[in-house]
C-alpha positions in Angstrom: 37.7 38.3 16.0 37.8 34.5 16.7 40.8 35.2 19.1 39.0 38.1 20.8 36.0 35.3 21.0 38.1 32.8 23.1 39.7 36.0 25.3 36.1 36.7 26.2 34.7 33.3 26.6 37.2 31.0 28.1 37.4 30.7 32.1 41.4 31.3 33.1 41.5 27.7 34.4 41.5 26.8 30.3 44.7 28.9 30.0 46.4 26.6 32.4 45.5 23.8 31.2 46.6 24.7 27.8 50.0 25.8 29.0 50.4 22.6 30.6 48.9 20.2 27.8 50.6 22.2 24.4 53.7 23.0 26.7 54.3 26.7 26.1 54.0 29.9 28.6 52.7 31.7 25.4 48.7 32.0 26.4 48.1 33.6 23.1 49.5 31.4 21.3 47.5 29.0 23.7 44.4 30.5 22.7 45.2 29.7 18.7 45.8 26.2 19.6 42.4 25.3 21.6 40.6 27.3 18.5 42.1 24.8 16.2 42.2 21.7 18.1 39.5 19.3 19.8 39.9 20.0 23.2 38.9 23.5 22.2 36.2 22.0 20.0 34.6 20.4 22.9 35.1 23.5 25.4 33.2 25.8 22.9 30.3 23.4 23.2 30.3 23.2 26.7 30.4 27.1 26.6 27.8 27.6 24.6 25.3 25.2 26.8 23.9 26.3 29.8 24.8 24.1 32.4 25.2 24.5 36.6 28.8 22.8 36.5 32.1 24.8 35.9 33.7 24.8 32.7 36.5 22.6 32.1 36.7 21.3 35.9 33.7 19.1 34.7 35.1 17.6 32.2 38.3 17.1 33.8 36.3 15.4 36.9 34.3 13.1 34.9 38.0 12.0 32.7 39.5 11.5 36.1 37.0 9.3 37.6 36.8 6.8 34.1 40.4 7.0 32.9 42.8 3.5 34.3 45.6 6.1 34.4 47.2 6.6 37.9 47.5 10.1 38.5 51.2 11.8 38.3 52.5 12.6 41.7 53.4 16.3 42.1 56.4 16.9 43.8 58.0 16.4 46.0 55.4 13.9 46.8 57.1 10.6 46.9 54.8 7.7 45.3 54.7 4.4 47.3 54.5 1.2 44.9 52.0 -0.8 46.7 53.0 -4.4 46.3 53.2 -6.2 43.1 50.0 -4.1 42.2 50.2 -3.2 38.0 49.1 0.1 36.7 49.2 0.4 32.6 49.2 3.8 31.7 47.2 4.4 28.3 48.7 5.6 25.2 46.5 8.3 24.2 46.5 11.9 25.8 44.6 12.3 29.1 43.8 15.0 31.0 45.2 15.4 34.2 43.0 14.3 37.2 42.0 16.9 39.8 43.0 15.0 43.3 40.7 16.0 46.0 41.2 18.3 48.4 43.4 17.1 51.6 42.4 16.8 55.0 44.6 19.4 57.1 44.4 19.4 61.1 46.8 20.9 63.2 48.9 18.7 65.1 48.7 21.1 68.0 45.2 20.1 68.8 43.5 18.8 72.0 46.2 16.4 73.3 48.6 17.5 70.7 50.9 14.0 70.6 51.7 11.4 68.6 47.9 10.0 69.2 46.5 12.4 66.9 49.0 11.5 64.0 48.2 7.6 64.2 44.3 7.7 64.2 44.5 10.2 61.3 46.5 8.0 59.6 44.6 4.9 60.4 41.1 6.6 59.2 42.3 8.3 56.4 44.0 4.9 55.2 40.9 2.7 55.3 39.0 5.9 53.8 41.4 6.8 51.2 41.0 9.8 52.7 44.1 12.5 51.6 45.5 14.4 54.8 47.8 17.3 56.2 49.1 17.5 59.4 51.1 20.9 60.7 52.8 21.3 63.4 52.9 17.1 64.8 53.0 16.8 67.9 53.4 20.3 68.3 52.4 20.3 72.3 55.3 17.9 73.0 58.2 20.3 71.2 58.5 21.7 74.8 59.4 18.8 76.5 62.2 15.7 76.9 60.3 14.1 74.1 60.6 16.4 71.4 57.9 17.6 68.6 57.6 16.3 65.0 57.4 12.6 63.7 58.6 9.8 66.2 60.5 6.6 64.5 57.3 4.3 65.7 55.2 6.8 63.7 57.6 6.8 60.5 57.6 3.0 60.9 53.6 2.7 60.8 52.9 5.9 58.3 55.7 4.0 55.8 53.9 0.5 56.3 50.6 2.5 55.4 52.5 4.5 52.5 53.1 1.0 50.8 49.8 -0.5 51.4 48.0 2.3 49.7 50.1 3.0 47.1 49.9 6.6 48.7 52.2 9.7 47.0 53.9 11.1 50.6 55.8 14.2 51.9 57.4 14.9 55.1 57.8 11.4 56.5 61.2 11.5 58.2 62.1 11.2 62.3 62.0 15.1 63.3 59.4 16.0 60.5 56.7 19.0 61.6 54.2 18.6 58.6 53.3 15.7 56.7 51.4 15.0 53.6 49.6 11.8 52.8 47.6 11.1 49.2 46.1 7.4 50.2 45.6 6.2 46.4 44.3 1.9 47.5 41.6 1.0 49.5 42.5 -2.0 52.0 41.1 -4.4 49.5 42.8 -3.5 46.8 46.3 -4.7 48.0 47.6 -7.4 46.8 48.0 -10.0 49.4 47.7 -13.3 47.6 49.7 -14.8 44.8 52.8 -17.1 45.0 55.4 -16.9 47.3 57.2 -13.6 47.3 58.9 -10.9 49.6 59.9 -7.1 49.3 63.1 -5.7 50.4 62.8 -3.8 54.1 61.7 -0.1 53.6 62.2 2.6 56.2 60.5 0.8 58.3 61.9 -2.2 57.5 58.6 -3.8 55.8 58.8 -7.1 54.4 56.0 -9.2 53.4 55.6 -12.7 52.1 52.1 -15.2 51.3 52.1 -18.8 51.7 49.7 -21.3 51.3 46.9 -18.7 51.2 48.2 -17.1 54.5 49.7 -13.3 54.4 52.7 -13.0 56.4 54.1 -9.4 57.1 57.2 -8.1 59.0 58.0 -4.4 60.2 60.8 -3.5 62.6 60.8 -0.4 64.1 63.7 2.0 63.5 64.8 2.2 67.2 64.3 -0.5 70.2 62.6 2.2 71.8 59.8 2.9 69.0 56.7 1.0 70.8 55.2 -2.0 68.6 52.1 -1.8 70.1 52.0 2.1 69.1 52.8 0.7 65.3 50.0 -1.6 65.5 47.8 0.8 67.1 48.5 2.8 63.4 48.5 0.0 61.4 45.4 -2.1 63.0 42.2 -0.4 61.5 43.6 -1.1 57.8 44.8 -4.4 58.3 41.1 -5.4 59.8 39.6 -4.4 56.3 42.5 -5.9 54.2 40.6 -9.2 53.4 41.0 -11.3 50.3 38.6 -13.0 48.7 39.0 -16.2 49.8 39.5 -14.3 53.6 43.2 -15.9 54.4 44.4 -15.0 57.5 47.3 -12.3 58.5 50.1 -13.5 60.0 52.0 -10.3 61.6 55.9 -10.2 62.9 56.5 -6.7 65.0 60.2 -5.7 65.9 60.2 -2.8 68.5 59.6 -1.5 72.0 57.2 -3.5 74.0 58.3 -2.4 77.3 58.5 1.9 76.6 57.7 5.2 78.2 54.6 6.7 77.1 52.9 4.0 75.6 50.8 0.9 76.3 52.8 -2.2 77.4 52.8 -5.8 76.0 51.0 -6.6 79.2 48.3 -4.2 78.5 47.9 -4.9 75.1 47.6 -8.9 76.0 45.3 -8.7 78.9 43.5 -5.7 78.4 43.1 -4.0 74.7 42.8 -7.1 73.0 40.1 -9.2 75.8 37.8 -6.1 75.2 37.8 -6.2 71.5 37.1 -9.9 71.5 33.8 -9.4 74.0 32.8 -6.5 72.2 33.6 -6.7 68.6 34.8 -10.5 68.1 37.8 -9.6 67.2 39.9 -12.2 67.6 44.0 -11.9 67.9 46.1 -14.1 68.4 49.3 -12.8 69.6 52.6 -14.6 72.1 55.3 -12.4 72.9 58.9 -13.9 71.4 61.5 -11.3 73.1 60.9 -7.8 75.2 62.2 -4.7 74.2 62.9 -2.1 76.9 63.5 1.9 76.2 66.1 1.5 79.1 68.6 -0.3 80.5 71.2 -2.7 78.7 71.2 -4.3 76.3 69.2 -2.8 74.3 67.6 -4.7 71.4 64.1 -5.0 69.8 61.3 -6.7 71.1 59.6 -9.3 69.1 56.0 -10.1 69.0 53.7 -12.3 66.9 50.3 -11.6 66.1 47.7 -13.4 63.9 44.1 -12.5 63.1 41.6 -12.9 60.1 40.4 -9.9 58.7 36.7 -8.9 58.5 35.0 -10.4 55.1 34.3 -8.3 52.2 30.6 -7.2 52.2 30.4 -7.7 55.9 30.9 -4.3 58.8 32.6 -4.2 62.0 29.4 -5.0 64.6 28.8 -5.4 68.0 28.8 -8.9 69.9 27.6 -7.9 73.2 24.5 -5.7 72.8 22.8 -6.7 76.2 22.8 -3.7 78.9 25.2 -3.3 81.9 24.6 -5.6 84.4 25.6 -5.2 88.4 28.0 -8.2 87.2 29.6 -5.8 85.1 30.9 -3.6 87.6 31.4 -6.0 90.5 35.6 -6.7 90.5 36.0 -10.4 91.3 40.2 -10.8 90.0 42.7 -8.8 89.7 45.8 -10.1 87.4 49.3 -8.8 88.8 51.9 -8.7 86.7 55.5 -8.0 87.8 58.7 -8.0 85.6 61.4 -6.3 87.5 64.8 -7.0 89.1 64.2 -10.5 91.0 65.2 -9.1 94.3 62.3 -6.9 94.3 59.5 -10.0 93.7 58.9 -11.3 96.9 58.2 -7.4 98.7 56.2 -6.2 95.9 54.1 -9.7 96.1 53.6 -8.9 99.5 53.1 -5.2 99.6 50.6 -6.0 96.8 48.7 -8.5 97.8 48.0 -6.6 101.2 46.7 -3.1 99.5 44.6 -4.8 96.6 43.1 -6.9 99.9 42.3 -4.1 101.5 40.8 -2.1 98.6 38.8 -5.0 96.8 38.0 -7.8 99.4 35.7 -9.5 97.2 38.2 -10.2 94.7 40.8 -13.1 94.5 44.3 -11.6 93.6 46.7 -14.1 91.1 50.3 -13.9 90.0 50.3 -14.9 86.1 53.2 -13.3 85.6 56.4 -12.7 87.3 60.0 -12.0 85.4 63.2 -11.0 86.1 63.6 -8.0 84.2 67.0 -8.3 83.8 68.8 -4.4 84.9 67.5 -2.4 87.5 66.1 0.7 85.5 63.5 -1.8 84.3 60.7 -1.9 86.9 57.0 -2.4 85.4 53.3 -3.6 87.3 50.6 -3.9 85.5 47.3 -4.8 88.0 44.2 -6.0 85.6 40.9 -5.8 87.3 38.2 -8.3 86.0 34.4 -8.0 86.2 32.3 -10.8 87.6 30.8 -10.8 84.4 34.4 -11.4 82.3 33.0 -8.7 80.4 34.5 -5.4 81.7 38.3 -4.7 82.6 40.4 -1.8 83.9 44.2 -1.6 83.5 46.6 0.4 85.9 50.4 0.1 84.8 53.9 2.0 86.3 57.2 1.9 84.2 60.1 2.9 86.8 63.3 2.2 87.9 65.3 0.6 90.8 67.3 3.2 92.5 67.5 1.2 95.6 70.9 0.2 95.8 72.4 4.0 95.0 70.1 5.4 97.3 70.9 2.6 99.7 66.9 2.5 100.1 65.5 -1.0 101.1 63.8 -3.0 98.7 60.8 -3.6 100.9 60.5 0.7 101.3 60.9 1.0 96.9 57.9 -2.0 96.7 55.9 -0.2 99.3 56.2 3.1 97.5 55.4 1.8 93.8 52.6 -0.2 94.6 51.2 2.2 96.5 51.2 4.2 93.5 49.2 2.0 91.0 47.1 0.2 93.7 45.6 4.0 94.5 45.4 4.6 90.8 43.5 1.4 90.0 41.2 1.4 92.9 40.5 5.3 91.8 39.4 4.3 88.1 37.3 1.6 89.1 35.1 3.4 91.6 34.1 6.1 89.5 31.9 3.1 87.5 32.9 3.2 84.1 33.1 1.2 81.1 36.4 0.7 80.7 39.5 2.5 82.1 41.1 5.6 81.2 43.7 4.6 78.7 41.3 1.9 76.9 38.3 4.9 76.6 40.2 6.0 73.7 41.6 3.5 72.0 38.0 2.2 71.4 36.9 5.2 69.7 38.1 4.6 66.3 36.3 1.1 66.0 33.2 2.3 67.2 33.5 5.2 64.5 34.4 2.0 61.9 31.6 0.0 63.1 27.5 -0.4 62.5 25.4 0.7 64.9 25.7 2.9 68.1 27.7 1.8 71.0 28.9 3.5 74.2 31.6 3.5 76.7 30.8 5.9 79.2 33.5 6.4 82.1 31.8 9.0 83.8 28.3 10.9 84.4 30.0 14.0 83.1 33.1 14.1 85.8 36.2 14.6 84.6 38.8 11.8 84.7 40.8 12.5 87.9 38.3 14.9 89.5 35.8 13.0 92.5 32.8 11.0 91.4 30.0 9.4 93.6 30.7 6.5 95.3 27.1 5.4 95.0 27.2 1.3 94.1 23.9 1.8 91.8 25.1 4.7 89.9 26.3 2.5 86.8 22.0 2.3 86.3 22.7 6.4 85.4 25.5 5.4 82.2 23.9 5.1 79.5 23.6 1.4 78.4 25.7 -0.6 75.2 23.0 -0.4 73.0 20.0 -2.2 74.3 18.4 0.8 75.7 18.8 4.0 73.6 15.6 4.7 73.4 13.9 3.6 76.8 12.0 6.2 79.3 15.4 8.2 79.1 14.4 9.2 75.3 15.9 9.9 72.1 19.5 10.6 72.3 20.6 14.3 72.2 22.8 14.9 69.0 26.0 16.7 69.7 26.0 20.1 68.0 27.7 20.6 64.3 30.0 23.7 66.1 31.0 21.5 69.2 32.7 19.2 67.1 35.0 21.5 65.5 37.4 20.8 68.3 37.9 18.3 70.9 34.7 17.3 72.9 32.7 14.5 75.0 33.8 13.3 78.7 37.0 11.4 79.5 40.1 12.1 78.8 42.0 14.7 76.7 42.8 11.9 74.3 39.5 10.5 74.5 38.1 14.1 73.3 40.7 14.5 70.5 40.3 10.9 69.1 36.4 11.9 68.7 37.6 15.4 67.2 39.9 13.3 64.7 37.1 10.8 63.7 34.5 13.2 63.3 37.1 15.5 60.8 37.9 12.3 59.0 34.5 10.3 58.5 32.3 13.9 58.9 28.9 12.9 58.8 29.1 9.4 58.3 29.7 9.3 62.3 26.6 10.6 64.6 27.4 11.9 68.0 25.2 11.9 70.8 25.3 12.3 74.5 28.1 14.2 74.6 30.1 11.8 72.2 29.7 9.1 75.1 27.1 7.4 72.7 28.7 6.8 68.7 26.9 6.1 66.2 29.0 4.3 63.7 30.0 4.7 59.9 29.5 1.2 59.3 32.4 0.7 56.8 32.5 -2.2 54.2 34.2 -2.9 50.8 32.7 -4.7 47.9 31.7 -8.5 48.6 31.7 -11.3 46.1 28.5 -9.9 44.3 30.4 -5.9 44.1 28.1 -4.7 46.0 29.6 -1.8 48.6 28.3 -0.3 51.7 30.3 2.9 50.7 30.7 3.6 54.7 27.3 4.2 55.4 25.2 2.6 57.1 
């Protein structure tokens, strides 16, 4: 009758627990052993007091949140050892913890890229957040460059793997779905200590402290994997990683910095990295030791340097520049060209140049800060910077091409006219529609506004779509909505974006601008507020424990 008790009584997750704790398939024999022992002691008395919980998931739950015990990776996760990090395992039983429930998103959404797999990761990372992502890249398995996992997003997913201590699947060059069980916040790895160094990973990772100062190293599988895409991956966690004592990170990047279908060393010096400073005081400091090209010979890594000081513990990511837009803000008075290509190509596309960006800003004073020989002639790349009277606001408009002058038996003067015809147009088009910030930078802000305090806004349009017409009228920057000064001036309370609309990619700009509010939103859920559209964020505000424990929990 007892055993016909327990048949009765006991939910079916209590079976499978007891097969897995007294290690037999026999459930009836199962059933004998909770009768007689103390787990099934303690599950009677849970049964037999009403309670709202489930049965043995409760108690399971609460063990899992108190016990010091690292919970055993399921296969075929791989577990990352993150740093020189210690985990004692006690010696009495335990029961097993119930990890949460992943993340999933399908790699197929909105822009579909590689875009979607770094922010994830990025988030997720700094959130200990566990994710699933089907089908990567899936919109790019069409094309020359191939679905699944990339080497520069191996190379930053590993570097991530370590630093959380994070059980992984999937993470090879090629891969379609990958799994990732984040197990360490950014503060909890261990930066400091005496000097010391880990053999190169996958990524080949290596990491070393001195004198209080973290120094890291990650090369990129192939020349043509793009640093600044690792970064990009990397960055968010990084910013949160501080140490008690705050020491600086001192980063060494081997990879692309000169690639198809990613930002360029140029734009990541003068453009990415100025805004982040105005806006968020982020300060980098970075110098570029070698360039790395996706074409041409030879081909060899690039090599960049980058140092910066992470944000304290107990402190958010804020805002520095609160004030509205200005006129100032939108008037262009420089424009930064930067040329690196064959050396008989300088002089006519200095020339051709100079003469189009006089014609289409003649306000503006036009400087050369940088002009290289690129060294083959399938390495042609101009990036034109456009500065705001105000040194506040910048736009970026970049080509990556190649010199086929000399088998086409074209003039160089008729190749110079051609390409900077073609960024001169672009530029001049992304500045007059009045926005914040240009097309490629729109989205690459989005995940530290999501990280930050506070609402904040980088408008690039009054609801026109990037590459469609917009009004050419001087004033109609007075119709964005302002940084944050003004959110609730005669134009009212914000409107809040709709639960349903952000189930999927939303919010003007670009395709990657919608999908990287789409990721944030599935990643932080209601920690971020949306309004406007998603042109005006309302931060998480994320912080980790200060020197007196107390945490901001990402809220705000």
């Amino acid at each position: 009758m007892l055993d016909l008790f327990y048949l009765v009584q006991f939910p079916p997750s209590v079976f499978t627990f007891a097969s897995n704790y007294f290690g037999t398939g026999d459930l009836w024999r199962n059933r004998q052993l909770l009768s007689g022992s103390l787990v099934g002691a303690a599950v009677c008395a849970l049964t037999f007091v009403p309670r709202k919980s489930s049965h043995l998931e409760t108690l399971i739950s609460t063990k899992a949140q108190t016990s010091a015990s690292p919970t055993t990776p399921r296969s075929p996760l791989t577990r990352h050892n993150a740093g020189t990090r210690n985990h004692t395992r006690d010696k009495s039983p335990t029961l097993p913890a119930m990890a949460p429930k992943p993340l999933t998103l399908d790699g197929r959404t909105g822009e579909g890229g590689g875009q979607l797999v770094r922010l994830c990761a990025a988030l997720c990372s700094v959130t200990s957040t566990p994710f699933i992502i089907t089908n990567v890249r899936g919109n790019r398995a069409g094309g020359a460059r191939g679905g699944g996992l990339k080497a520069q997003h191996v190379s930053g997913l590993s570097f991530l793997a370590k630093a959380t201590g994070a059980t992984v699947s999937g993470l090879h060059v090629g891969s379609k779905t990958v799994e990732f069980h984040p197990q360490l916040p950014p503060i909890s790895f261990d930066w400091e200590g005496s000097e010391k160094s880990s053999e190169a990973g996958e990524s080949g990772e290596s990491r070393q402290s001195r004198n209080g100062a973290t120094k890291l190293r990650i090369e990129a599988n192939t020349p043509a994997a793009s640093a600044m895409l690792i970064f990009q991956a990397i960055f968010p966690y990084l910013l949160f990683a501080s140490t008690p004592s705050n020491n600086p990170i001192q980063l060494e990047l081997l990879g692309g910095t000169n690639v198809s279908w990613s930002l360029s060393w140029e734009y990541f010096d003068q453009v990415l990295l100025p805004t982040l400073e105005v806006w968020y005081n982020i300060r980098v400091a970075r110098s570029l030791v070698r360039r790395g090209w996706s074409t041409g010979t030879p081909s060899q890594r690039g090599i960049i340097h980058i140092s910066f000081t992470p944000i304290p513990r107990g402190q958010t990511l804020t805002m520095h520049s609160p004030t509205p837009f200005a006129e100032d803000d939108f008037k262009i008075s420089q424009i930064d060209v930067s040329i690196i290509t064959p050396t008989h190509l300088h002089t006519p596309l200095q020339t051709e140049l100079s003469s189009l960006l006089s014609l289409s800003f003649p306000s503006a004073s036009i400087s050369f800060p940088t002009i290289e020989d690129s060294g083959h002639d399938s390495r042609v790349y101009i990036l034109l910077v456009a500065v705001s009277q105000s040194s506040r606001m910048r736009w970026g408009r970049d080509i990556l091409s190649s010199d086929s002058s000399k088998k086409r038996k074209v003039k160089p003067e008729k190749l110079a006219a051609v390409v900077s015809g073609r960024v001169c147009q672009a530029l001049e088009k992304d500045v007059a529609l009045q926005g914040a910030c240009d097309e490629f930078l729109q989205d690459q802000l989005i995940v530290f506004q999501c990280l930050a305090s506070g609402r904040s806004s980088f408008p690039r349009s009054d609801g026109a779509e990037d590459g469609e017409s917009a009004s050419q009228d001087p004033c109609r920057m007075r119709s964005l909505k302002p940084i944050s000064a003004r959110m609730n001036e005669e134009e009212g309370e914000p409107r809040e974006v709709s639960a349903k609309k952000v189930l999927e990619p939303f919010g003007q700009g670009s395709m990657h601008s919608r999908t990287a509010r789409w990721v944030a939103s599935e990643v932080l859920g209601g920690k971020v507020g949306w309004f406007n559209d998603g042109s005006i964020i309302k931060g998480a505000g994320i912080s980790f424990p200060g020197t007196e424990g107390k945490e901001n929990g990402g809220k705000e």
